[in-house]
C-alpha positions in Angstrom: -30.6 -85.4 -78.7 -27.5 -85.0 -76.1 -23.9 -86.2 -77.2 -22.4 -88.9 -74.8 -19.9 -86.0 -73.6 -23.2 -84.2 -72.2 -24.5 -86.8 -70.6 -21.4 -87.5 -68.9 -21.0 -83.9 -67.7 -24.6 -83.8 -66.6 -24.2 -87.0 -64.6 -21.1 -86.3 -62.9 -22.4 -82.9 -61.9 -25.0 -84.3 -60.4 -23.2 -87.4 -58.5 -21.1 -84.4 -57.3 -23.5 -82.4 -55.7 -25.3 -85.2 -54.2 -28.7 -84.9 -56.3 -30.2 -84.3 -59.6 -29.3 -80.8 -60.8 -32.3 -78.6 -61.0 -33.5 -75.2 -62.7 -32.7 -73.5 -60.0 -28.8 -74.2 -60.0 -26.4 -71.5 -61.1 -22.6 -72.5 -62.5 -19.7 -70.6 -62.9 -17.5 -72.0 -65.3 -13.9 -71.4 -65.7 -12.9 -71.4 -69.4 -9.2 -70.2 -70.1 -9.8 -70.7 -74.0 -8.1 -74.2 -73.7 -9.9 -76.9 -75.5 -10.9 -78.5 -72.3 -12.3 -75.7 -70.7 -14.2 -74.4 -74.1 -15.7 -77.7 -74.6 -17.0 -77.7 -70.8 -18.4 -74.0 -71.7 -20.7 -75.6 -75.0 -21.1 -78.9 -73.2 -22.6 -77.1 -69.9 -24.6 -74.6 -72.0 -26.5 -77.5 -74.2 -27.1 -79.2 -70.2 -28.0 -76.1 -68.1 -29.3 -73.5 -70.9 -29.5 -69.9 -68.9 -27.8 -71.3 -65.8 -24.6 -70.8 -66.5 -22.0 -68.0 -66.5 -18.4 -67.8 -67.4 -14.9 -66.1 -66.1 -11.5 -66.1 -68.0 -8.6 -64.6 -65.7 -6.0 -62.9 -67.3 -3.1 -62.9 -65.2 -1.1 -60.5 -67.3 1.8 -62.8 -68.0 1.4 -63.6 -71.4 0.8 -60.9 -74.6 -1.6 -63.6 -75.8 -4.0 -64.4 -72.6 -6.0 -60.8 -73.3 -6.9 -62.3 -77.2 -7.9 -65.6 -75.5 -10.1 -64.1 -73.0 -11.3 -62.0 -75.7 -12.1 -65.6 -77.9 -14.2 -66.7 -75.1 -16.4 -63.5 -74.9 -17.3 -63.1 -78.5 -18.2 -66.9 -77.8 -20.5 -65.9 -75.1 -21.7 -63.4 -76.1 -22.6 -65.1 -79.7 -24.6 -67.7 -77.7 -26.2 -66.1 -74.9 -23.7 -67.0 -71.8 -22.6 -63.8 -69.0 -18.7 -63.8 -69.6 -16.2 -61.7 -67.0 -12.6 -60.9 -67.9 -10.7 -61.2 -64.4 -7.1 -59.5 -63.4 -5.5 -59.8 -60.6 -4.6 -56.7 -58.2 -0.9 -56.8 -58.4 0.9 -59.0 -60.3 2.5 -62.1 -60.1 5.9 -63.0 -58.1 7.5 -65.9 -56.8 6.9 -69.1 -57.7 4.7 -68.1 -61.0 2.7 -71.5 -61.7 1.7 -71.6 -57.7 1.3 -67.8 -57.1 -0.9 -67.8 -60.5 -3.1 -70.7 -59.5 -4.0 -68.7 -56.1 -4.7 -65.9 -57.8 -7.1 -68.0 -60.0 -8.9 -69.4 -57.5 -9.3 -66.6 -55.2 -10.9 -64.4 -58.0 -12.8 -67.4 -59.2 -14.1 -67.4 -56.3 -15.0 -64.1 -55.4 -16.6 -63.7 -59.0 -19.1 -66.5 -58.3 -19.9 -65.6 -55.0 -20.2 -61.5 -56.1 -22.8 -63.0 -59.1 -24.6 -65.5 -57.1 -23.7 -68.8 -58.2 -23.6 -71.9 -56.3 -20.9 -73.6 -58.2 -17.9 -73.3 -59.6 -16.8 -75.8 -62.6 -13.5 -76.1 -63.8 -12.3 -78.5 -66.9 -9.8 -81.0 -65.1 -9.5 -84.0 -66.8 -8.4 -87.4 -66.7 -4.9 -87.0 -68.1 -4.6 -83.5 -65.4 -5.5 -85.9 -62.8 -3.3 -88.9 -63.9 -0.2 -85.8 -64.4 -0.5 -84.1 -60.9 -0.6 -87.7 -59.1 3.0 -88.9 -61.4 4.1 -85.5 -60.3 3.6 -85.6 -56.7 4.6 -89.4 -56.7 7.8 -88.1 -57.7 8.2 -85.7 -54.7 7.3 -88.1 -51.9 4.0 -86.7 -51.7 2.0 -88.7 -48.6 -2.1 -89.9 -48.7 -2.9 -85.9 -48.8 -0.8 -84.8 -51.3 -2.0 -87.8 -53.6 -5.6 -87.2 -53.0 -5.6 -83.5 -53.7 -7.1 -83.8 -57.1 -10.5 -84.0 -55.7 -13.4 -84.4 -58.2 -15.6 -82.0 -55.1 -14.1 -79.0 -53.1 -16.5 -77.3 -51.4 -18.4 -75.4 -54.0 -15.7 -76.3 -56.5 -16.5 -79.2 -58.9 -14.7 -81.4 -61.3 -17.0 -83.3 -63.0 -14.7 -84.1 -66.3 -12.2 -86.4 -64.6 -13.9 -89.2 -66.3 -13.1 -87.6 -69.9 -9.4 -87.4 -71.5 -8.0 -84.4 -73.3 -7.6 -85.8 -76.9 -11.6 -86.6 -76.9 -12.4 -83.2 -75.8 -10.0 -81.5 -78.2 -11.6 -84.0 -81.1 -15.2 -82.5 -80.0 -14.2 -79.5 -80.3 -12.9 -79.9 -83.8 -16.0 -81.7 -84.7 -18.3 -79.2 -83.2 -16.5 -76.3 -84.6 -15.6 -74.8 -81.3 -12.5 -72.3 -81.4 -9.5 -73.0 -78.4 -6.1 -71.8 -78.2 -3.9 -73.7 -77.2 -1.8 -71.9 -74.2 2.3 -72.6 -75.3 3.5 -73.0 -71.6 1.7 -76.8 -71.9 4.4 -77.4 -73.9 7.3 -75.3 -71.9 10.3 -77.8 -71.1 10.7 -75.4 -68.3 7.9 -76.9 -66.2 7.6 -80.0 -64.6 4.1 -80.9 -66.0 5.0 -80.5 -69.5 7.7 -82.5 -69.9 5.9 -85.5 -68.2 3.0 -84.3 -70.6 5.5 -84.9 -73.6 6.6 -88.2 -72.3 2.7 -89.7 -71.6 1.9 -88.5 -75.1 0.2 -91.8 -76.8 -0.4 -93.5 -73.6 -3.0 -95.7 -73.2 -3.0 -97.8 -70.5 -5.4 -95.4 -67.7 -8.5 -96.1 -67.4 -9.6 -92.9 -66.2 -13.1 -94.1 -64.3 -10.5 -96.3 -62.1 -8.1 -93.9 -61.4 -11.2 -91.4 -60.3 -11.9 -94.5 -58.3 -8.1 -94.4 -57.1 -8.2 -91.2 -56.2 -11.1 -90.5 -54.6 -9.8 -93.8 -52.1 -7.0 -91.8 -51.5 -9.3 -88.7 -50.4 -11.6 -90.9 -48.1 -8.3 -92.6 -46.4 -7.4 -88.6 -46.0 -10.9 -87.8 -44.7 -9.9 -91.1 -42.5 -6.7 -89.7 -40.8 -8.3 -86.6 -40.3 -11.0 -87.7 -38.3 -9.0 -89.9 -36.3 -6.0 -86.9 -35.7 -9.3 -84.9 -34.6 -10.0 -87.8 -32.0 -7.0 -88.3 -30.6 -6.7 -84.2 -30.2 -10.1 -84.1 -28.0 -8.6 -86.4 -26.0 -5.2 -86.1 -25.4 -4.0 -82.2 -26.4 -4.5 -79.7 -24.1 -2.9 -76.4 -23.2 -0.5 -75.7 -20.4 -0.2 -72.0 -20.2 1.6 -71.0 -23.8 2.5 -74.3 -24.8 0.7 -77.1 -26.2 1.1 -80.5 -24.8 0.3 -84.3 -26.5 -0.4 -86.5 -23.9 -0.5 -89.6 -26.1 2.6 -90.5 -28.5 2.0 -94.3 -28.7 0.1 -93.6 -32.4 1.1 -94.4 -35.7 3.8 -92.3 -37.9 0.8 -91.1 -40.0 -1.0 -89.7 -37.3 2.1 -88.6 -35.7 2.7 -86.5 -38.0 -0.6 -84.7 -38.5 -1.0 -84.1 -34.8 2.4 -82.3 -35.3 1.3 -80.3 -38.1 -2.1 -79.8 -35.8 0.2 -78.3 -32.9 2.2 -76.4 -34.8 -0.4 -74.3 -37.0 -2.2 -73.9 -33.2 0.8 -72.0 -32.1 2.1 -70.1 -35.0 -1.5 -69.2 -37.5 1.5 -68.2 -39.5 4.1 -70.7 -40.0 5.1 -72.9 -42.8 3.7 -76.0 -42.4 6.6 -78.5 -42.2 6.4 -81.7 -44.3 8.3 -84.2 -46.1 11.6 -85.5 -44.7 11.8 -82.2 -42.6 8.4 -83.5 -40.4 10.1 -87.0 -41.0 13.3 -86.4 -39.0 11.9 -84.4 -36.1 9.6 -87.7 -35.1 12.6 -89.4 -35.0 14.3 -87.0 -32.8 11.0 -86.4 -30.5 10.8 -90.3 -29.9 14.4 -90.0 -27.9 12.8 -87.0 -26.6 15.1 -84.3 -28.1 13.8 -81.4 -28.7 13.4 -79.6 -32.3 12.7 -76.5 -33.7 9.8 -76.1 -36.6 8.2 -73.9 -37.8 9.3 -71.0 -35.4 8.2 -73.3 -32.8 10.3 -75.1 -30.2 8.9 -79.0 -29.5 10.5 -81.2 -26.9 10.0 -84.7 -27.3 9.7 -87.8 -25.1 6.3 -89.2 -23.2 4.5 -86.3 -23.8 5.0 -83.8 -26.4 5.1 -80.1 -26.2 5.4 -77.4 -28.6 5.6 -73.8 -28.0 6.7 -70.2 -29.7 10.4 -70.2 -30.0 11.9 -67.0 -28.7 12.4 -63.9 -30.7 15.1 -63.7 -32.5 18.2 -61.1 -31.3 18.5 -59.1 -34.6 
């Protein structure tokens, strides 16, 4: 008879995709060792027996991640589940929790569509979600930025938001699944893990309503989108290099996107601008100064126009 935590993952999945999940469904699961993702691994194999396959990616950073990935394929293996160890190309610079998490997803995601699978299930959770929206509250983040949790990505799913990391670390206990559990969680060096320390014990989330919250967040998103994409069929055209807005009377919100819109039209490769950056050039382009973003040059007023600035004199 299936545990509550099954019948959870099996329904989510299947509000998710927009229809009961059938035999002829294929998952990718991404299981890091964790106790989230290697309760989502036993959980989705007693749901979808034979339709699922695993991926661990090793990014080479830690001593410890090959003896993980390892863990999770003597798992597999034991009970009858594909597993693939993935490495990046070339290893990891910059900002190492952002560069990593690219590098995640884009082998994730060329692993599942290389094996033929039609989804791609990672083990966010409740507290993940509740952590990345405090985070991004804390940096000013706008409807976007707060909605990016997103139970549904394209072919990436989240169907555990509902479920909170202490029940699926007592599962596993209970079941006799092995985890690791991966020391950076608990690095005071990183943003996450401090407010993780400081949420410890907390009870006062109900994490079906903040799902609910969240996934608000994404359709008022979805909403601003549409309407920038409205407003741009009508009122932004082209006028030899340059873009030009015909329409400013529009609120901030909108603004702003339309901005974004322009700019990303005229440089593929620019860096988006956001935040108070974005905030203070409105300001400027309603007295109809011009401003310079994103390597591009917009001049305010009635009508707004952006264009490529000028190459730079070395």
């Amino acid at each position: 008879m299936p545990d509550d935590l099954s019948v959870q993952l099996s329904n989510a999945t299947a509000r998710l995709i927009g229809r009961p999940v059938t035999h002829d469904d294929r998952f990718g699961l991404a299981v890091s060792g964790g106790a989230d993702s290697m309760a989502m691994l036993a959980l989705a194999r007693r749901c979808w027996p034979g339709q699922i396959e695993a991926a661990t990616v090793d990014h080479g950073l830690r001593a410890e991640a090959r003896a993980e990935a390892q863990m999770v394929a003597d798992w597999c293996a034991a009970h009858g589940v594909p597993h693939a160890t993935l490495t990046p190309a070339a290893p990891i610079s910059g900002s190492l929790q952002a560069q990593a998490r690219a590098a995640r997803y884009a082998l994730l995601d060329q692993w599942r569509i290389e094996r033929g699978l039609d989804w791609l299930l990672t083990a966010h959770h409740a507290d993940d979600q509740l952590e990345t929206l405090l985070l991004r509250l804390g940096r000013g983040s706008g409807v976007g930025g707060l909605a990016s949790v997103r139970a549904r990505r394209d072919a990436v799913l989240r169907p555990m938001l509902g479920m909170r990391r202490a029940e699926l670390r007592t599962w596993c206990e209970t079941e006799d699944i092995p985890f690791f559990d991966d020391p950076s969680n608990q690095d005071a060096r990183f943003d996450r893990a401090r407010l993780r320390s400081r949420l410890a014990g907390l009870d006062l989330i109900d994490p079906a309503r903040l799902d609910r919250s969240v996934e608000a967040l994404a359709q008022a998103d979805a909403a601003l989108e549409w309407m920038v994409d409205q407003i741009a069929a009508e009122h932004l055209g082209r006028e030899g290099e340059a873009l030009v807005l015909s329409r400013t009377d529009i609120p901030p919100a909108i603004q702003r996107r339309l901005l974004q819109k322009m700019i990303s039209s005229i440089n593929e490769s620019a860096e988006i601008p956001r935040g108070p950056s974005i905030d203070q050039a409105l300001v400027q382009l309603f007295n109809g100064k011009t401003v310079t973003l994103g390597d591009c040059v917009v001049t305010g007023g009635e009508r707004w126009t952006v264009r490529r600035a000028p190459a730079r004199r070395p």
